[in-house]
N, C-alpha and C positions, 0 to 999 in steps of 0.2 A: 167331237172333241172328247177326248178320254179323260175321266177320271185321272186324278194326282192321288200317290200312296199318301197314308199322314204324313211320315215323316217331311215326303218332301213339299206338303202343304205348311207344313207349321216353319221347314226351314225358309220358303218363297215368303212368310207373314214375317220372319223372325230379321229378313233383308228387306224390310219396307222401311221407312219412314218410322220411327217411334208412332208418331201420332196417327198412322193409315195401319199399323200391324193388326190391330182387332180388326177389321175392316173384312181383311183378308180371310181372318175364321166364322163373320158372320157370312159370308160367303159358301166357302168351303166347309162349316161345319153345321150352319144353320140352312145352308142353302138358298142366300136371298139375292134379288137381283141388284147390280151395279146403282141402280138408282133410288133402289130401296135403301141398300148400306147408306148410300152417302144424304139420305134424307131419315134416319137415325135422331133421335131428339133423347134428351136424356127421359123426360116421362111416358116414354115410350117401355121402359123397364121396369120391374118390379122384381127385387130380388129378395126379398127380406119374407115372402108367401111360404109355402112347406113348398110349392111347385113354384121357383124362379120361370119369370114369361120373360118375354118382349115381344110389345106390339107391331105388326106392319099395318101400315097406314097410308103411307106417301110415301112420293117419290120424286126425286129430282128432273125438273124437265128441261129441257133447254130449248130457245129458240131464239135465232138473229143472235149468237153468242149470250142470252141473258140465261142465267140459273134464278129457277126458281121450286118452290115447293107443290105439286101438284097430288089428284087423285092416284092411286095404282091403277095401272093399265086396265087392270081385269074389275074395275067399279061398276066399269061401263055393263057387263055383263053378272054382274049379282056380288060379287067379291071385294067391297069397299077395306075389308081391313082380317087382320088373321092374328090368333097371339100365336106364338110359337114357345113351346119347354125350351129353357135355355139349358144346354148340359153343367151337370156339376162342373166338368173338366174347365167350364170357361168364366164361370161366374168371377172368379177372383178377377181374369183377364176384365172383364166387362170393368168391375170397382177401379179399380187401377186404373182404367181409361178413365172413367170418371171422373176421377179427382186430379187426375193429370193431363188430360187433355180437353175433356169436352168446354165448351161453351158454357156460361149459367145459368142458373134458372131454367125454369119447367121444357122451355123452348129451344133450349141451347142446342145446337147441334152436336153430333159427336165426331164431325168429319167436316173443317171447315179449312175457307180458305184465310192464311192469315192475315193478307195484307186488304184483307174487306171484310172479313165473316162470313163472307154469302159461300152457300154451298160446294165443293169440290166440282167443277169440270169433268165430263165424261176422259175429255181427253189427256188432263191434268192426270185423273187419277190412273187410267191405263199405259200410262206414262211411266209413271212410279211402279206399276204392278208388273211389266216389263222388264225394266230395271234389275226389279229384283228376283224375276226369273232365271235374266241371265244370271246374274252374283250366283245364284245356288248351283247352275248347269257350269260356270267357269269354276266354282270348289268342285265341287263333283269331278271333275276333268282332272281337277291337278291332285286330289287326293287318289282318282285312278292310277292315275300317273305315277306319282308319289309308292304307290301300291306295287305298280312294276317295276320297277326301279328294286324295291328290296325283295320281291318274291318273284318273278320273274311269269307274275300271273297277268292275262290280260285284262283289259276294263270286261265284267260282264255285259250279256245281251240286256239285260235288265237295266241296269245304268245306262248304256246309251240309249236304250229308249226314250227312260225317262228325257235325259238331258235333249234327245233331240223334241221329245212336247213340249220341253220347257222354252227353247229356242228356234225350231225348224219352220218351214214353213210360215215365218212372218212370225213369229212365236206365240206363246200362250197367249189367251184373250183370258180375260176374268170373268165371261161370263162361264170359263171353265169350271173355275171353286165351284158354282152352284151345281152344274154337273156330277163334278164331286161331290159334293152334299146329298143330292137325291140318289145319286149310285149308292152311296152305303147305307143312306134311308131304305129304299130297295132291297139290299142284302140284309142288311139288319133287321127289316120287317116281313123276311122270306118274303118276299114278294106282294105284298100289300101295297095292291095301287092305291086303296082307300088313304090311307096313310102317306103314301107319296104325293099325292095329289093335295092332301089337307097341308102338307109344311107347302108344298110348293107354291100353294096358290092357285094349281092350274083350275079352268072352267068348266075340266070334262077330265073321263079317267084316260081318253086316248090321248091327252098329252102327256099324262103321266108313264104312258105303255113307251116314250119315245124310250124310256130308261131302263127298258128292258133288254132293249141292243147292248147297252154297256153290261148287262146280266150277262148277255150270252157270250161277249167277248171273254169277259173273267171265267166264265165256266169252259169255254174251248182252249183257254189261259190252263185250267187247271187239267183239261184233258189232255194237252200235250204234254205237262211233267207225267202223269199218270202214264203216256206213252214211252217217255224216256226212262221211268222207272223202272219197266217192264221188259223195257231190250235190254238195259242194263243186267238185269236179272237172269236171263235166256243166256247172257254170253259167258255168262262163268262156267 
C-alpha cells in the first residue's frame, strides 16, 4: 500500500464525517492503527505540557459482532501502551474534536457510535473512510477535467495515480494513513528505524524495515524525474 501525499490525506480526512475527520490524521499523521484511533479516550491526551502527547493504550476488538475495549496487539509481547508527540499542526484539530465531538468525562470516547455509544465498527468506519476516498478521486477527476476543457492539457501521471490508490483495486484501506504516517516518519528521520519503530509500536526494528520499501519507491520516484530532467537537457 503506498503512501498518500498531504494534501491528498488531509482532503480524504476533510470528506469524512465531521465527527471521524480527526480520525483520519491520527492515522495518517500519527500513524496509529484503525483500532487504536477508534479506542481514543479523551484522557488519553495531554495538551497543555510544553510537549503535547497522546497516549496508545487500547484498542478496539471485535467479536460475534460485539465492540469492545481491549489490550494493544503487541501487550502480548512487552508493548502495553506508547505516548506519542502530537504535532503542533494538529493540536488545535485534536481541541476542536474535543469539545465538539467527543464523548464526556475522563472515559469518553473520541470516535463513537451514536445510536449507542459503544465504539465505531471496523466496518462502519471503513465504510466512511471509503466514501471519502472516492469524494476526493471524483473532484480530482472533474477538476482534471475541468482543467482540459480550458488549457487543453491532459490529467497528469501523478493524479491518476493518485486517484487510482484512492479508488482502484477495491480501493484505499485505512490501514493506509498509517503507512502514510511511518513513510514520512521514515523520511523525516533520514532513516531512523529506531524512531519508526518507537511511533509505530512495532516489537522489532524488522517490522519497521517493511517501510523502507516505500523509501525506495520514493527515491526511484525521484530517480526518474532526475532522468527526465537530463534527456530534456541533452536535446536542446
Amino acid at each position: 500500500m503506498d503512501p498518500l501525499p498531504v494534501e491528498t490525506l488531509f482532503a480524504v480526512a476533510d470528506a469524512m464525517p465531521d465527527r471521524f475527520r480527526l480520525g483520519v490524521l491520527m492515522g495518517g499523521v500519527m500513524a496509529m492503527r484503525s483500532g487504536e484511533v477508534r479506542a481514543l479516550q479523551r484522557q488519553d491526551f495531554n495538551l497543555d505540557g510544553e510537549i503535547p502527547t497522546a497516549k496508545v493504550e487500547r484498542a478496539v476488538k471485535q467479536y460475534n459482532n460485539i465492540t469492545s475495549l481491549g489490550r494493544l496487539k503487541t501487550a502480548r509481547r512487552g508493548i502495553a501502551t506508547r505516548t506519542l508527540p502530537t504535532p503542533a499542526v494538529l493540536v488545535d484539530d485534536v481541541k476542536a474534536h474535543l469539545r465538539d465531538h467527543a464523548q464526556l468525562g475522563r472515559n469518553g470516547l473520541l470516535f463513537w457510535r451514536t445510536q449507542d455509544g459503544e465504539p465505531v465498527k471496523s466496518a462502519d468506519w471503513l465504510k466512511a473512510f471509503k466514501r471519502a476516498c472516492q469524494s476526493v478521486a471524483t473532484q480530482m477527476e472533474l477538476e482534471a477535467e475541468c482543467r482540459r476543457r480550458q488549457t487543453g492539457e491532459p490529467e497528469s501521471d501523478e493524479s491518476q495515480r493518485i486517484r487510482d490508490l484512492l479508488v482502484g483495486n477495491g480501493g484505499y484501506i485505512f490501514h493506509g494513513t498509517r503507512v502514510t504516517g511511518l513513510t514520512w516518519a521514515y523520511r523525516l528521520s533520514s532513516g531512523n528505524l529506531r524512531a519508526v519503530q518507537a511511533i509505530a509500536g512495532h516489537t522489532s526494528p524488522k517490522m519497521a524495515l517493511r517501510y523502507q520499501r516505500a523509501e525506495i519507491d520514493y527515491l526511484a520516484a525521484v530517480a526518474d524525474n532526475v532522468s527526465k530532467m537530463i534527456e530534456s537537457g541533452t536535446r536542446r
